[in-house]
C-alpha positions in Angstrom: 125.2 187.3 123.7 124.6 185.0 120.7 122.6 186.4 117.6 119.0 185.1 117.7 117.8 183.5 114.5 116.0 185.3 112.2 112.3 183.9 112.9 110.3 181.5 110.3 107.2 182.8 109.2 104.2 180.8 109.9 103.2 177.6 107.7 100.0 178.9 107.3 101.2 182.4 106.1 103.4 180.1 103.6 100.2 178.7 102.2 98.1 181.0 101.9 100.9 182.9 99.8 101.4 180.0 97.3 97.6 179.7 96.8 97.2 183.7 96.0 100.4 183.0 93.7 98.7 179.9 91.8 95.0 181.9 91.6 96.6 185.0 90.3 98.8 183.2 88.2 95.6 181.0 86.6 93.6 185.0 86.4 96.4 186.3 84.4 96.1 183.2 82.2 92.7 183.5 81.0 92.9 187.3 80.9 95.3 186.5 78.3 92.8 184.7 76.1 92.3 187.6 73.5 91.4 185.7 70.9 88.6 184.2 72.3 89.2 180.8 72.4 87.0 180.0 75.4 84.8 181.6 77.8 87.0 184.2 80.4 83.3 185.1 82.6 83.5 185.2 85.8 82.9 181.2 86.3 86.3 181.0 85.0 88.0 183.3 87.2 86.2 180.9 90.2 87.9 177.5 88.8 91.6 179.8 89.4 90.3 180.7 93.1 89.4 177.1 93.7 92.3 176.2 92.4 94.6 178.3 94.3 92.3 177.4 97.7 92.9 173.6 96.9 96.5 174.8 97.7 95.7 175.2 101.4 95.1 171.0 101.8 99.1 170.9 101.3 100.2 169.8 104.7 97.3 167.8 105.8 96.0 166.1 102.6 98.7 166.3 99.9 97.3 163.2 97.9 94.0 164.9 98.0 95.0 167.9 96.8 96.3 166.8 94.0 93.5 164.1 93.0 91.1 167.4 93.2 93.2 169.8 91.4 93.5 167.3 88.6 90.0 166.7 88.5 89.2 170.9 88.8 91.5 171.4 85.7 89.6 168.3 83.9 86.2 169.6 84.8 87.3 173.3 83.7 88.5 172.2 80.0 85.0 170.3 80.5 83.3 173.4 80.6 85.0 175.1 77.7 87.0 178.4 79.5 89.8 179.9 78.0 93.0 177.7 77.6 95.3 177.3 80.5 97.0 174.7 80.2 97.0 171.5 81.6 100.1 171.6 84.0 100.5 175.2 84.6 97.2 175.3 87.4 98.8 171.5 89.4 102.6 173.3 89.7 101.6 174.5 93.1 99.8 171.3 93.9 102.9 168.9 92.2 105.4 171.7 94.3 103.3 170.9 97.3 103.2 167.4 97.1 107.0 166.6 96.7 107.9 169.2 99.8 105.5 167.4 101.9 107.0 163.6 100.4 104.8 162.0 98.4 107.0 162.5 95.2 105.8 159.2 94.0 102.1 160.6 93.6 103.4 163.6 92.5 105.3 162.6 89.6 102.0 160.2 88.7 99.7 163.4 88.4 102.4 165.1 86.6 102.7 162.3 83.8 99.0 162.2 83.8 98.5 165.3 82.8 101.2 165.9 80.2 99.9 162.6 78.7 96.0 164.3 78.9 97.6 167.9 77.4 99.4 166.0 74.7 96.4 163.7 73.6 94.3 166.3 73.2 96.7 168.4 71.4 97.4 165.7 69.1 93.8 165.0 68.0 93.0 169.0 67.9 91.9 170.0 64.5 92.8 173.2 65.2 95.6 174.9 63.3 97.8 175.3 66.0 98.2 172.1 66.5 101.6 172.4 65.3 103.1 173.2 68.1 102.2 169.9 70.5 106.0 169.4 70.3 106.7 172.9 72.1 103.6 172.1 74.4 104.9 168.4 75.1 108.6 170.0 76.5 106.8 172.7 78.3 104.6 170.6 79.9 107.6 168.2 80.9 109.6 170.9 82.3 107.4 172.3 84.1 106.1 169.2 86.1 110.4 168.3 86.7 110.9 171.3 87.6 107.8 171.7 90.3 108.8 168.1 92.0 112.2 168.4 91.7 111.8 171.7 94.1 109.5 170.4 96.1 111.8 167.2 96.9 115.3 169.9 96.9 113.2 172.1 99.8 112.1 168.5 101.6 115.8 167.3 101.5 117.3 170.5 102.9 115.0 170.4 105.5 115.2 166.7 106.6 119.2 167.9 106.6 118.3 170.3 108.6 116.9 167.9 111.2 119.5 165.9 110.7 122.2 168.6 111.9 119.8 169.3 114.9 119.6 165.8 116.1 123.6 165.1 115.9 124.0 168.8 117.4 122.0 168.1 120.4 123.7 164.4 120.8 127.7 166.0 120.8 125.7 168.0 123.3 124.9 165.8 125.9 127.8 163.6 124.7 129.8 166.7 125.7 127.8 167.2 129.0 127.7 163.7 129.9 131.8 163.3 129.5 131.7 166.8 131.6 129.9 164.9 134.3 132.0 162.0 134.2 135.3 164.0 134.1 134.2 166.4 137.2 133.2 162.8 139.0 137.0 161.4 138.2 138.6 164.5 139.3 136.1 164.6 142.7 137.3 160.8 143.3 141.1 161.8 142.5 141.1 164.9 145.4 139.2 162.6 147.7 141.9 159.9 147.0 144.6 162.8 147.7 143.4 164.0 150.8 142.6 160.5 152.4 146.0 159.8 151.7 147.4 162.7 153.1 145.3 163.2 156.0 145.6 159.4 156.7 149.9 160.1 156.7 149.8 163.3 158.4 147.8 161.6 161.0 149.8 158.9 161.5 152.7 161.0 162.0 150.9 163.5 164.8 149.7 160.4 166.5 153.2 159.0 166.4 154.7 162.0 167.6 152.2 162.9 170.3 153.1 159.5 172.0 156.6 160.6 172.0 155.5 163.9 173.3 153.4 162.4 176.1 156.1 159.6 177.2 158.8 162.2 176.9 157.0 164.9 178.8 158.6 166.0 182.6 161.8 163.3 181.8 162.8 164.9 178.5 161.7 168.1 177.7 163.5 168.8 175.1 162.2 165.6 173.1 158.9 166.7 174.1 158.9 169.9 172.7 160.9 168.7 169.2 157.9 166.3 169.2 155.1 168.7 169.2 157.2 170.8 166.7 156.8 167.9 164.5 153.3 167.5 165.2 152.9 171.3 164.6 154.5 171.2 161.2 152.8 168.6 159.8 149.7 169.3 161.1 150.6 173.0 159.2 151.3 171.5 155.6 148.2 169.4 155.6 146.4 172.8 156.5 148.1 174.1 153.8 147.0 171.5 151.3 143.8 170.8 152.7 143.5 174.8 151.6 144.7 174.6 148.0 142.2 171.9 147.7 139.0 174.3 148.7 140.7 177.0 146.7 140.1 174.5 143.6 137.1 173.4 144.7 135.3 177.1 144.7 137.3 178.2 141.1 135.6 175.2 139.8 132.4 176.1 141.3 133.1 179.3 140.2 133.5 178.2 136.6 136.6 179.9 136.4 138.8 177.0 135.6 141.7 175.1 136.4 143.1 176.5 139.4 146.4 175.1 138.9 147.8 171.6 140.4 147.5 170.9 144.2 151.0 171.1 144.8 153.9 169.3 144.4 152.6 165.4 144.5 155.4 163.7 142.3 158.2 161.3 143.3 160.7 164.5 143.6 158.4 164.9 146.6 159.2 161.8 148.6 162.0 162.9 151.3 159.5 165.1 152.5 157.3 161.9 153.4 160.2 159.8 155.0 161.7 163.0 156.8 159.0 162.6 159.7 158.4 159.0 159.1 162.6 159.0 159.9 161.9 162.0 163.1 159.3 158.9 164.4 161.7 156.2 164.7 161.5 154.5 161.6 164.8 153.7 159.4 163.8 154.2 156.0 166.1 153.6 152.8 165.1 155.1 149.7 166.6 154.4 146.1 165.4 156.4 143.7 166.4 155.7 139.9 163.8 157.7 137.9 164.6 159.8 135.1 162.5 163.4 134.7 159.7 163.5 131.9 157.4 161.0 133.6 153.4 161.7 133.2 152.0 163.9 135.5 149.3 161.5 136.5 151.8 158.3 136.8 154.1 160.4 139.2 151.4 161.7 141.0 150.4 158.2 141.6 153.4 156.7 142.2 154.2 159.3 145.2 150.6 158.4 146.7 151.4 154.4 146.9 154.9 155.6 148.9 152.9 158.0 151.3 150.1 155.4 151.9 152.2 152.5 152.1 154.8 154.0 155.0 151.5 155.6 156.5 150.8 151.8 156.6 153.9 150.9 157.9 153.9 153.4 160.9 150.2 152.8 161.8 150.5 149.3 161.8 153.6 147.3 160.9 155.4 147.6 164.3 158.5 148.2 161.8 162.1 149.4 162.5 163.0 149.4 158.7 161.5 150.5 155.6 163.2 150.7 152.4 161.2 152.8 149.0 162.3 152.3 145.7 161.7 153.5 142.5 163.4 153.0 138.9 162.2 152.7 135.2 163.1 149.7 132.9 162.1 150.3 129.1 158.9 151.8 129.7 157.4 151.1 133.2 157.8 152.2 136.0 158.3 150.2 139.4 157.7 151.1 142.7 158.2 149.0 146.1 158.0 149.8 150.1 159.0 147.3 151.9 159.5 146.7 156.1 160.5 144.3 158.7 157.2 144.0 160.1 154.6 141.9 161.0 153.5 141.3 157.5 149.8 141.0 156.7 149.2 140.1 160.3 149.9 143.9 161.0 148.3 144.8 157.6 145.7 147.2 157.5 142.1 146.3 156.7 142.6 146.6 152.7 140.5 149.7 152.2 144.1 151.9 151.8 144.8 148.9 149.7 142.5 148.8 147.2 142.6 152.6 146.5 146.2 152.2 145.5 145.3 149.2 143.5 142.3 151.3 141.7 144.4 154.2 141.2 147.3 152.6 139.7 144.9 150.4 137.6 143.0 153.3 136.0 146.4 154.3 134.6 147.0 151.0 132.8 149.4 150.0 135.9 149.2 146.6 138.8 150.1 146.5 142.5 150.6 143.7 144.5 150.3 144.2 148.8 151.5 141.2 150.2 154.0 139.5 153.0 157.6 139.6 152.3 159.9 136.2 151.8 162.3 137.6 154.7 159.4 138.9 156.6 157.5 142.1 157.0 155.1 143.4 154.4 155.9 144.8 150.6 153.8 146.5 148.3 155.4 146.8 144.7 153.2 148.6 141.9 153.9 148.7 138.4 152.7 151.7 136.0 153.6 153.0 132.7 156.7 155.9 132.4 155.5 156.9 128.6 152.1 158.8 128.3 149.3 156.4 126.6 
């Protein structure tokens, strides 16, 4: 289980913290005044509650709050209480005002009232008034230093934002690449079993003919027919139950399950074997080195078992010939027959599925009549990973 944040406190409890800090702060002030300078009665201790209360109009009136607290320190000088500076009472309020953005208006009040604090300490006829210098950097300091905290906090915490708004897009950039991976891999296994079922059917219904024609004349060809039938009928059981065995680990969520077999052009005399039991004279030349992608094999092994699935449904063939080679760095395929050509073509829906699975691996393929006759299909797909 993940560790759960350590919880904010409320932004009220946050206020009301920073305006007890700036009241007490302003009490201890005038307690100070020992000497007398002003009046510390209780009229004065008011102006430091009102002053920390002003604090409270942070979030929904910054601009306010510091127009009034610049006017309460104003008003308190006014009434002659004891000394407490100019900028010391508006930290809080200059603090308050950068956090919440207006840095502009804070930096105004600021230079408003060090240029108030240093007039009047200028034209004081008081002896003190020799240290206006000391006040003067005070002063300064204390006004950078309030809005340079208040704009550091509101930085960090736009940054925070930030972080939380490109967090939650790589999430559903994640997710939505999740989605669209789980929908490639749900086309690829329906792509896989229409081919195999498609060539497995093909076969058993080629078979059963022989079965039926042969049955009470030739017994023995009968029989070696429904073996046939039986043993591919078996290994398409077989795959059709690795593909459910996927299907439920990924439903699961327990990942991969492994691949679905071996689908790869090493693969291919178990396609012609029954094609060759049927009738059908097929040639293969194979010239393909090892090391080819996983996907482009794959692929490759599909167009053969849908293209003689072709041939024997519809061609009327005696011949087919496969091939398969690699010059520089693609990969070509071709099934050929003596057929009918695309007048015993199918309706183009096998077709196309080769074409779009060939194409989504940077590869072509081309289904069309032969010059000598008969039907080829020749595809043409990458032998280096891209």
């Amino acid at each position: 289980m993940a560790p759960r944040a350590p919880a904010s406190p409320s932004p009220w409890v946050t206020d009301v913290v920073l305006a007890l800090a700036t009241a007490l702060v302003i009490a201890v002030v005038i307690a100070a005044d020992t000497e007398g300078v002003g009046s510390t009665g209780p009229a004065a201790y008011l102006f430091a509650v009102g002053l920390g209360a002003l604090v409270l109009l942070r979030r929904r009136a910054p601009r306010a709050m510091l127009v009034a607290t610049f006017l309460g320190v104003c008003t308190y000088y006014a009434l002659g209480f004891a000394p407490i500076g100019m900028v010391l009472p508006a930290v809080a309020a200059l603090y308050s005002a950068a956090e919440r953005g207006r840095t502009g208006w804070a930096v105004g009040t600021g230079g408003v009232l060090v240029a108030v604090a240093t007039y009047f300490r200028a034209v004081d006829d008081d002896p003190s008034a020799y240290l206006t210098a000391y006040d003067l950097v005070t002063n300064i300091a204390l006004t950078a230093a309030a809005v340079a905290l208040g704009a550091a906090v509101r930085l960090a915490r736009e940054a925070r934002a930030r972080t939380d708004e490109v967090r939650a897009l790589t999430a559903a950039e994640e997710a939505h690449a999740a989605a669209e991976r789980l929908q490639a891999e749900r086309l690829r296994i329906a792509r896989d079993l229409h081919d195999t079922l498609g060539h497995t059917l093909s076969v058993v219904s080629l078979h059963a003919g022989v079965a039926a024609e042969a049955v009470g004349r030739d017994d023995d060809a009968a029989r070696g027919a429904l073996d046939q039938v039986r043993a591919a009928a078996s290994g398409t059981l077989d795959e059709l139950r690795a593909t459910v065995r996927i299907l439920r680990a990924d439903v699961a969520g327990s990942g991969p399950a492994g691949p679905r077999g071996a689908t790869g052009l090493s693969g291919i005399d178990a396609l012609v074997r029954p094609a060759r039991e049927a009738g059908l004279d097929v040639d293969v030349a194979l010239d393909v080195p090892d090391g080819l992608p996983a996907a482009v094999d794959a692929a490759a092994f599909r167009v053969v078992q849908e293209s003689l699935t072709n041939v024997l449904r519809h061609a009327g063939a005696r011949r087919a010939r496969v091939s398969a080679g690699v010059a520089g760095d693609r990969l070509h395929v071709s099934v050929s027959d003596d057929g009918r050509g695309s007048a015993g073509a199918p309706a183009g829906a096998g077709i196309a599925g080769m074409r779009e699975r060939v194409g989504l691996l940077g590869g072509t393929l081309t289904a069309r009549d032969a010059p000598g006759g008969g039907f080829a299909v020749a595809a043409d797909l990458p032998a280096t990973p891209g």
